[in-house]
KEKOL-807280 format. One record per residue (C-alpha): residue number from 1; x negated, y negated, z negated. Coordinates in Angstrom, 2 decimals. Layout:
BEGIN
REC;n;xx;yy;zz
REC;NUM;X;Y;Z
...
END
This chain:
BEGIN
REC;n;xx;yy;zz
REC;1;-13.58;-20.72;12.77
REC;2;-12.44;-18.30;15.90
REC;3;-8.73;-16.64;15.35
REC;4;-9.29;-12.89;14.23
REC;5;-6.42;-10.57;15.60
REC;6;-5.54;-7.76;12.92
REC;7;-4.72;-4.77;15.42
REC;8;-3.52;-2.31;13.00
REC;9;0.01;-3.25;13.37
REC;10;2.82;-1.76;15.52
REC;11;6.03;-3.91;14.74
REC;12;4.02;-7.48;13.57
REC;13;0.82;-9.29;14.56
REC;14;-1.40;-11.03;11.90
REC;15;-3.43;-13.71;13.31
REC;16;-6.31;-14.84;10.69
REC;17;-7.77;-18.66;11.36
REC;18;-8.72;-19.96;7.89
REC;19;-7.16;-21.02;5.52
REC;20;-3.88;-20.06;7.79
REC;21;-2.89;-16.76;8.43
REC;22;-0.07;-16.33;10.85
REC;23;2.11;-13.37;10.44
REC;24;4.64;-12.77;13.66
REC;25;7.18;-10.29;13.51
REC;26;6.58;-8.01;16.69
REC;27;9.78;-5.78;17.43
REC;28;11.89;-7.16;20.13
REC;29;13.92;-8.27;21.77
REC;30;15.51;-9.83;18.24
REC;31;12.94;-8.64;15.76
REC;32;14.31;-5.84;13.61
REC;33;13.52;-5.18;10.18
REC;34;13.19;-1.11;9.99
REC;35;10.99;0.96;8.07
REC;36;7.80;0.72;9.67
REC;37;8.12;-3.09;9.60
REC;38;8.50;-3.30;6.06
REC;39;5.31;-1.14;5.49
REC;40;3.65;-3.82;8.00
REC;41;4.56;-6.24;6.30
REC;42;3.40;-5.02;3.03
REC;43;0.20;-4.17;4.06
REC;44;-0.47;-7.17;5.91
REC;45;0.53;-9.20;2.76
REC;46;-1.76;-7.46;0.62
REC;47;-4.62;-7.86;3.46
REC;48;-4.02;-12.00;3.17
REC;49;-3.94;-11.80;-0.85
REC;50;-7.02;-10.51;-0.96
REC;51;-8.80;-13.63;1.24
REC;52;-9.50;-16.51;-0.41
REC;53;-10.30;-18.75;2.21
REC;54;-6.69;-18.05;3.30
REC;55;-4.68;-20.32;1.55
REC;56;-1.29;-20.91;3.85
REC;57;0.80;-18.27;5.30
REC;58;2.84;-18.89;8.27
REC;59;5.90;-16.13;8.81
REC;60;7.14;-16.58;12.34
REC;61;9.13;-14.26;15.17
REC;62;9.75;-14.88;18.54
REC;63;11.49;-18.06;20.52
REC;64;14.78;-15.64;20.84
REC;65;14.92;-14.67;17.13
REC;66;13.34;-14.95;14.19
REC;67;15.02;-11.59;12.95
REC;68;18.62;-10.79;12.72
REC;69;17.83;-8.28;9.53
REC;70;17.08;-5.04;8.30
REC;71;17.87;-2.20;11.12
REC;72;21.48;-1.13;10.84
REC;73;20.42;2.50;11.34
REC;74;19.12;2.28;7.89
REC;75;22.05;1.49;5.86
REC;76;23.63;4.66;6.30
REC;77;24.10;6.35;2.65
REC;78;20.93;8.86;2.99
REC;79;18.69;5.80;3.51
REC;80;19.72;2.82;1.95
REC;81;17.34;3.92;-1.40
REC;82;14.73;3.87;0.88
REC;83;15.25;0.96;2.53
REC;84;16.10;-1.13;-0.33
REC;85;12.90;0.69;-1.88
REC;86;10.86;-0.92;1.18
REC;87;12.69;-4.37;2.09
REC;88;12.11;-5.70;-1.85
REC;89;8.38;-4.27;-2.25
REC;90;8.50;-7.27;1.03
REC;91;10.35;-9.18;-0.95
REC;92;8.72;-9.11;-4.02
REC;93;5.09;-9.45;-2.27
REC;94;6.18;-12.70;-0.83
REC;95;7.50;-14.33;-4.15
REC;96;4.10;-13.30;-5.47
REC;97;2.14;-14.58;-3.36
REC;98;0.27;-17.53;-4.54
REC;99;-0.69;-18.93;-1.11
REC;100;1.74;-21.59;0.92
REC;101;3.79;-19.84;2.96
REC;102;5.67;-22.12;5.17
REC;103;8.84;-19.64;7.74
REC;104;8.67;-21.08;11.31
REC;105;12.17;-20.56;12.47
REC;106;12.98;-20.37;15.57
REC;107;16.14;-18.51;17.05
REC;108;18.83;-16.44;15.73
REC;109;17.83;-16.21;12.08
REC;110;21.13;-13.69;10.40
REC;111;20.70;-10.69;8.17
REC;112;19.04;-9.79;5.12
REC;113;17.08;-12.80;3.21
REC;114;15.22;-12.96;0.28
REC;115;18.78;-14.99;-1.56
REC;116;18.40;-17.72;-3.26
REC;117;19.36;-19.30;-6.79
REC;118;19.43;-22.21;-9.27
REC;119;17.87;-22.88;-12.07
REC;120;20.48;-24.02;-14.61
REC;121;19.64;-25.85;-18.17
REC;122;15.53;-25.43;-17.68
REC;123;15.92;-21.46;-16.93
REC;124;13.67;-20.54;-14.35
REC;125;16.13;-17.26;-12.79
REC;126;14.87;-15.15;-10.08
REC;127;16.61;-14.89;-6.43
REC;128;19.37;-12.51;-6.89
REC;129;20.44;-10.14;-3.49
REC;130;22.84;-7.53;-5.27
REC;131;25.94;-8.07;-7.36
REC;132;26.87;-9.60;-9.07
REC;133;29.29;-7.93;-11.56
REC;134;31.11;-9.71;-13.72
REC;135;33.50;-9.24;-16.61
REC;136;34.81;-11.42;-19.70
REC;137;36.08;-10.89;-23.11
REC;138;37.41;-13.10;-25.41
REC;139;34.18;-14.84;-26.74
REC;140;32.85;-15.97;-23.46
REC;141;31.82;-14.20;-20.29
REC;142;28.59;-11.70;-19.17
REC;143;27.09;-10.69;-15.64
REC;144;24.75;-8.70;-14.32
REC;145;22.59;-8.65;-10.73
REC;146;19.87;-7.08;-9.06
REC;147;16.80;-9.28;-8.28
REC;148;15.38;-7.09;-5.91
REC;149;14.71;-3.92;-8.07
REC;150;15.02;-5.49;-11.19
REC;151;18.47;-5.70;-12.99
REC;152;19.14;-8.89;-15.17
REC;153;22.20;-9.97;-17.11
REC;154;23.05;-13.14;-18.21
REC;155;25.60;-14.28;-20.31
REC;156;27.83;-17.08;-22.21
REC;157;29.82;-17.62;-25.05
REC;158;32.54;-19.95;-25.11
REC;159;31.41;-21.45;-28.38
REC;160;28.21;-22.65;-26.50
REC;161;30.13;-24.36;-23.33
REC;162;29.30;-27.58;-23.72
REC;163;25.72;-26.95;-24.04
REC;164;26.23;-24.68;-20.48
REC;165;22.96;-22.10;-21.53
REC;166;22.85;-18.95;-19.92
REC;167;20.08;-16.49;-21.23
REC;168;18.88;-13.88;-18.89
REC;169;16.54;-11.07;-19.64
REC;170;15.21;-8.12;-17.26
REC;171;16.89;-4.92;-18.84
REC;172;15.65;-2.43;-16.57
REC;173;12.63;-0.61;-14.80
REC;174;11.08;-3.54;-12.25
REC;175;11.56;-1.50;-9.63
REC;176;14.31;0.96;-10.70
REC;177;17.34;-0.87;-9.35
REC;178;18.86;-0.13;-6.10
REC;179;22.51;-0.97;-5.68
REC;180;25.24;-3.02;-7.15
REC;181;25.19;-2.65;-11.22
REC;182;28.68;-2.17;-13.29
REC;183;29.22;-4.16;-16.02
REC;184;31.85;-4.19;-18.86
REC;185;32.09;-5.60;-22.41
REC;186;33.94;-4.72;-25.79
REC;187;34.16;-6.94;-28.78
REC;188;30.93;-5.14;-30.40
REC;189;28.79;-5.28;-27.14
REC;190;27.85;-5.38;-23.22
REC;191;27.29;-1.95;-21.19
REC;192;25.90;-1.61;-17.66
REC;193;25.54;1.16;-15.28
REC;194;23.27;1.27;-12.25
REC;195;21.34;3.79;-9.80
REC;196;17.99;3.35;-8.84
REC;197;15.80;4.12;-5.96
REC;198;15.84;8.22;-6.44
REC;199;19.35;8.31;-7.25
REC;200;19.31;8.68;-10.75
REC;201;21.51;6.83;-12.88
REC;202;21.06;4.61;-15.41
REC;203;23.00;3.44;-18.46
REC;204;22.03;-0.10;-20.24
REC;205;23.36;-1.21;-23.61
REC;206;23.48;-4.15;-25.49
REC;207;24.95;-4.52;-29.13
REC;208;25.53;-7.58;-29.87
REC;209;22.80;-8.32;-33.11
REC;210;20.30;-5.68;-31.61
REC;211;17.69;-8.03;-29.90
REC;212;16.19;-5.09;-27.78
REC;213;18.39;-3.15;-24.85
REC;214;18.30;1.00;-24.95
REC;215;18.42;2.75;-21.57
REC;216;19.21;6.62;-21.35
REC;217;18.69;8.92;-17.46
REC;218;21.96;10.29;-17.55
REC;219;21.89;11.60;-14.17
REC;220;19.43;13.99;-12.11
REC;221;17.08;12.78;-9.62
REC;222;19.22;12.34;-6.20
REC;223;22.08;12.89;-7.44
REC;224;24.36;9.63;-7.56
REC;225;25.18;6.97;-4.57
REC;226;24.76;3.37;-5.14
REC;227;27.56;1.81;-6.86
REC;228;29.25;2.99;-10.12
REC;229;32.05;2.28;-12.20
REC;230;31.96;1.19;-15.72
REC;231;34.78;0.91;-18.61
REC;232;33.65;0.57;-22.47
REC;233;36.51;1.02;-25.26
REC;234;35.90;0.64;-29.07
REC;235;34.93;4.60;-28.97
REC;236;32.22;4.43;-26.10
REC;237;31.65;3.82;-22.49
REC;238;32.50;5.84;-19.74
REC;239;30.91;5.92;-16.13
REC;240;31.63;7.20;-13.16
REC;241;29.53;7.27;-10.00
REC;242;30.11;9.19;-6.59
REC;243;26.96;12.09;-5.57
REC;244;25.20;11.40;-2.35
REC;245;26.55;14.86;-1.45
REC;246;30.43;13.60;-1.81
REC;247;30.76;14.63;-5.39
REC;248;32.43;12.30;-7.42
REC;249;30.41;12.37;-11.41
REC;250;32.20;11.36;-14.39
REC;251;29.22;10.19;-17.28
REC;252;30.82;9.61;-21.11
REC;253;29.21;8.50;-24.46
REC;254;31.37;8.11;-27.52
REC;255;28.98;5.54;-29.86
REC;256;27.12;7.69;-32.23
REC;257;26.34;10.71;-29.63
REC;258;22.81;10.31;-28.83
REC;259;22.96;12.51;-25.77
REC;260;25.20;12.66;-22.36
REC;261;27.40;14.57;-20.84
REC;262;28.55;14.83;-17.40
REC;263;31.35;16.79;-15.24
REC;264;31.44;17.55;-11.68
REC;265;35.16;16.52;-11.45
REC;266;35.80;16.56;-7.65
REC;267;34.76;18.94;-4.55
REC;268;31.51;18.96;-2.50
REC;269;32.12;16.40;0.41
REC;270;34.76;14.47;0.13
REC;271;34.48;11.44;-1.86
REC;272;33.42;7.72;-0.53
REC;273;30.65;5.99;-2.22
REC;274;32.11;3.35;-4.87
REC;275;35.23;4.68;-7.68
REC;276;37.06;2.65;-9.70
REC;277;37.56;2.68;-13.28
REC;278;39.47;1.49;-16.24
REC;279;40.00;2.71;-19.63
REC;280;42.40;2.50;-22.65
REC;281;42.51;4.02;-26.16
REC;282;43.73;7.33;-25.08
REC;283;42.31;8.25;-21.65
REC;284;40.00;7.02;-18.75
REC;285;41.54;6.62;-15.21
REC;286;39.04;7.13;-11.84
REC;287;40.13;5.73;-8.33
REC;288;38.11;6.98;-5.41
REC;289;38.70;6.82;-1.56
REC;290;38.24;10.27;0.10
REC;291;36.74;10.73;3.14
END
């Protein structure tokens, strides 16, 4: 069957010759990954899934590069939602995918990957790309990570070492995550924090016994950057998280108050994205870099 040349695309080529289709990342000279490309890529993915007599995908880029990553120009603090947004719904199509797809590498190959993990005691875990965050109590230890857009924690109780089982679970919107989660643990339970794509923040909970995790929106749309800081006494869990506008947000929940409250406890402008936090049983201490 003759090649058939998909000439939709401005940043990749897809080459159809059943059952391969060839997809060749088209930006040079090294192949970028910006914005455009990841909608490319997307569509062109979806395009292949829905032809049966294509059963292998090829991914390939030029003799120079295969890519050297996602476009620095969108890391900057206004895009990165965005971009993460856009580089997992890549992601994500390619690990759904249930045709071959084979990555013909040729050339500088650096940047953002789709991450890799193992499976450990027959638990089939997901690739992780964010995190992850880690903390430990004196029972055993707990972590969470982002699998692009979706936030997992695992944990693992000393008493069970020998046996080495982690248990994982998704906790969060599939697509909600966008940044590095918080985690932190009391005797009673496990708490995370994390922002998602529209800059809202999120607050996860686990008490130990409760087989079912809570989430609460404890921040507006927009509002927070992409890493916050966690710290859980045996009162309730505090959180703090820097505003895309420089404010720096300080988030509180004392166990048995259903609803949120939050302070704006620093001036417009001049506070870096990721604070610091710890807490003890008579106050809660914030560390942030100013600009």
């Amino acid at each position: 069957m003759a090649t058939q040349t998909q000439t939709a695309f401005a940043k990749i080529t897809l080459d159809l010759a059943p059952p391969v289709a060839r997809l060749t990342l088209a930006n040079p000279p090294v192949n970028v990954i910006d914005l455009p490309m990841m909608d490319e890529l997307v569509a062109a993915l979806e395009q292949i899934e829905q032809r049966p007599e294509i059963s292998i995908i090829v991914l390939a880029g030029s003799e120079r590069a295969f890519s050297v990553g996602v476009d620095v120009k969108a890391h900057t603090p206004d895009q990165v939602p965005e971009m993460l947004g856009k580089f997992h719904s890549v992601i994500r199509s390619l690990l759904a995918t249930r045709k071959l797809t084979i990555a013909a590498v040729r050339g500088n190959c650096l940047g953002g990957g789709a991450g890799s993990t193992e499976t450990h005691a027959n638990q089939q875990l997901p690739p992780f790309d964010l995190g992850p965050a880690m903390t430990r109590w004196s029972g055993g230890t707990v972590m969470a990570a982002d699998s692009f857009g979706a936030l997992w924690f695992l944990w693992h109780f000393d008493s069970d070492y020998l046996n080495s089982n982690w248990y994982s679970s998704p906790v969060g919107n599939a697509v909600a995550n966008a940044g590095y989660p918080a985690i932190t643990r009391f005797s009673d339970g496990s708490s995370i924090a994390s922002v998602a794509y529209d800059g809202s923040l999120w607050f996860y909970w686990n008490v130990d016994g409760t087989p079912a995790w809570g989430s609460s929106r404890v921040a507006a749309a927009g509002s927070a950057a992409l890493s916050p800081a966690i710290a859980r006494f045996r009162d309730g869990t505090d959180i703090a998280a820097a505003g895309r506008d420089g404010s720096l947000w300080f988030y509180w929940n004392v166990d048995g108050t259903p609803a949120w409250n939050s302070s704006e406890v620093e001036g417009q402008g001049s506070v870096y994205d990721s604070p610091a936090m710890t807490r003890s049983s008579s106050s809660t201490e914030i560390a942030v870099i100013v600009r």
